[in-house]
N, C-alpha and C positions, 0 to 999 in steps of 0.2 A: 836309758835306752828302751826298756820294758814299756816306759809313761809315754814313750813317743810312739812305740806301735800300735798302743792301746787307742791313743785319740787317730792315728792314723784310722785305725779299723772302725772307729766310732762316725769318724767322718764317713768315710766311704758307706759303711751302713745307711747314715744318714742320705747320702747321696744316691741311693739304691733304692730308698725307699719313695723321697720325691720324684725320683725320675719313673716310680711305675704309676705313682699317682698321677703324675700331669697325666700322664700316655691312660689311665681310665676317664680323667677327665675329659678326654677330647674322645673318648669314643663316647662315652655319653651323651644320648642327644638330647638336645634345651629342650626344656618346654617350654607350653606357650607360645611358641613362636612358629610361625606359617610358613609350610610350605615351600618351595621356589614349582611355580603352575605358571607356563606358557602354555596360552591358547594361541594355535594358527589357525587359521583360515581355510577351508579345504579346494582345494584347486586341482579343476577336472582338465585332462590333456583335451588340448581344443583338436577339431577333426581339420583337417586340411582345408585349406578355405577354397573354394568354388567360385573365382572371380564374376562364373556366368548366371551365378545363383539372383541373385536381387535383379537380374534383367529377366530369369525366368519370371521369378513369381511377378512381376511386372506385366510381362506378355500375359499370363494366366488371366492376371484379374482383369486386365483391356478386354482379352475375348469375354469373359462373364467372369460378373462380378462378384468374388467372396471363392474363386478358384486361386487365386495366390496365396490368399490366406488358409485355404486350406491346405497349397503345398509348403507353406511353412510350420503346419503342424499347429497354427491357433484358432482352430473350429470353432472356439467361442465369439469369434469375431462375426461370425458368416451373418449369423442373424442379425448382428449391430447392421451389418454393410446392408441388406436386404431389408432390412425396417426403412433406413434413413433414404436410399435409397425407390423403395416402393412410399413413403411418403410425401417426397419429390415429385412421383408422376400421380400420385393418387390426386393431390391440390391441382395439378397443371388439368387433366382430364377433367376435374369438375369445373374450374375456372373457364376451361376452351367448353364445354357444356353451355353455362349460364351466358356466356358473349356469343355464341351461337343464338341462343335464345332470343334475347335480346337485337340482335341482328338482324334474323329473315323477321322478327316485326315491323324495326324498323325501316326494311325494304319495302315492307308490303306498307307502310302509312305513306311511303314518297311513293309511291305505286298507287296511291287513292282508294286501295283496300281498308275495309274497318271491321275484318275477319279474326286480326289476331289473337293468341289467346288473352291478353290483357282487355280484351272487351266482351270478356266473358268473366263472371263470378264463380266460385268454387263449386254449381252446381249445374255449372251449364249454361245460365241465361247471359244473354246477350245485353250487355251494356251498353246505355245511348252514350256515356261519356266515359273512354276507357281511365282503368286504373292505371296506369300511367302512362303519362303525355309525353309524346316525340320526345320532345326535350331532355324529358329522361332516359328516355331509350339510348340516346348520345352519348349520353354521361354515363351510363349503365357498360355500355359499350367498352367507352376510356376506362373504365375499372378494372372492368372484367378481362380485358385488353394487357392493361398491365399487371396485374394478376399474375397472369397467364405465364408471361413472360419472364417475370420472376421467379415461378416458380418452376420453369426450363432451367432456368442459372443455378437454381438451389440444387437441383436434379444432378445437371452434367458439373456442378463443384462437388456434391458426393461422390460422384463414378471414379471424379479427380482423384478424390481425396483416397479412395478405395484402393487406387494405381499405385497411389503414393505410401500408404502404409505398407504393401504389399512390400515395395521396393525398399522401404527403409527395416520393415521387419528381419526380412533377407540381411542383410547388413550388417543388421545387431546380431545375429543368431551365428553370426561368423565373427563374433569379436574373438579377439586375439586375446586368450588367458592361460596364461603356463606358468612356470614356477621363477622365469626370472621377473617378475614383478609381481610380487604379493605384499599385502600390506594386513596386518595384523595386531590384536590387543596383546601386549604382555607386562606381565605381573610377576616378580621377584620377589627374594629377601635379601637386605642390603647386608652384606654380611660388616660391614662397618659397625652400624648402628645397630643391628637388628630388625631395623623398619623395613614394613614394604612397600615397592615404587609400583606405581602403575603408569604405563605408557604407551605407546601406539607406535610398531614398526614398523617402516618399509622396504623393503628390499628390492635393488633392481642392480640385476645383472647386463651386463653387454662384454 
């Protein structure tokens, strides 16, 4: 009877003393081993959208051009719109210059004038055979002619394209970003294996 309390109490000892083991074992943290780190994304409450917004900045930049972009708050734009822009007419104006040139002499040789400046030399004197003949005055003409013309188009496709950024900038600047759809890197510890996953969440609520 004694021998049987005895291993009773031996056991149960025994069983007192694994059971506080496991229980420090698990509060023991591993080493070596990483972390559980989720990184989200940070995501700003968008402001109420403005349906009439991208028609304003639109009308802005029709009346003048690089006023849309400034009421969307991208000033760095203004000078892109006013270079491309003012290089558009700056080509048209010298082009419409040189085919004028070129022009009242050609009126005045079908007019039987021999006045032009082409029948003068770079210093005045009058030439008995001008530097360039009718012929080319014509040709001068169709050049300078379309020239001219194309670089009207290049002009009013910048103004275009100014109206359009304007419009599409509005647009974007009203995208819709809140927290039921975000999408995110995250990085765990598998508590299986020990390893860590890496992977890419998304989240969309409705």
């Amino acid at each position: 009877m004694q021998n049987k309390i005895l291993i009773t109490g031996i056991v149960a000892c025994l069983l007192c003393c694994f059971s506080a083991f496991a229980q420090d074992k698990e509060k023991t943290p591993k080493k070596n081993l990483p972390k559980e780190v989720v990184i989200d994304t940070l995501v700003s409450v968008s402001k109420p959208i403005d349906a009439l917004s991208p028609a304003k900045a639109a009308f802005y930049s029709a009346i003048l051009p690089g006023l849309g972009q400034a009421y969307n708050k991208k000033y760095w734009k203004i000078p892109i719109v006013y270079g491309a822009i003012g290089t558009g007419i700056y080509f048209y104006i010298d082009n419409n210059k040189q085919y004028n040139r070129f022009r009242d002499a050609y009126k005045r040789r079908l007019a039987g004038y021999t006045d032009d400046e082409f029948y003068f030399d770079s210093q005045g004197n009058q030439l008995t055979t001008p530097r360039v003949s009718t012929d080319r005055l014509e040709d001068a003409q169709k050049l300078y002619r379309s020239n001219k013309e194309i670089s009207l188009l290049v002009t009013i496709g910048f103004y275009a394209l100014n109206i359009i950024d304007a419009n599409v900038d509005a647009h974007l600047l009203q995208y819709n970003v809140d927290e039921n759809l975000t999408l995110s890197p995250h990085y765990e510890l598998n508590p299986k294996d020990a390893l860590s996953n890496l992977g890419l969440t998304l989240n969309f609520k409705f």
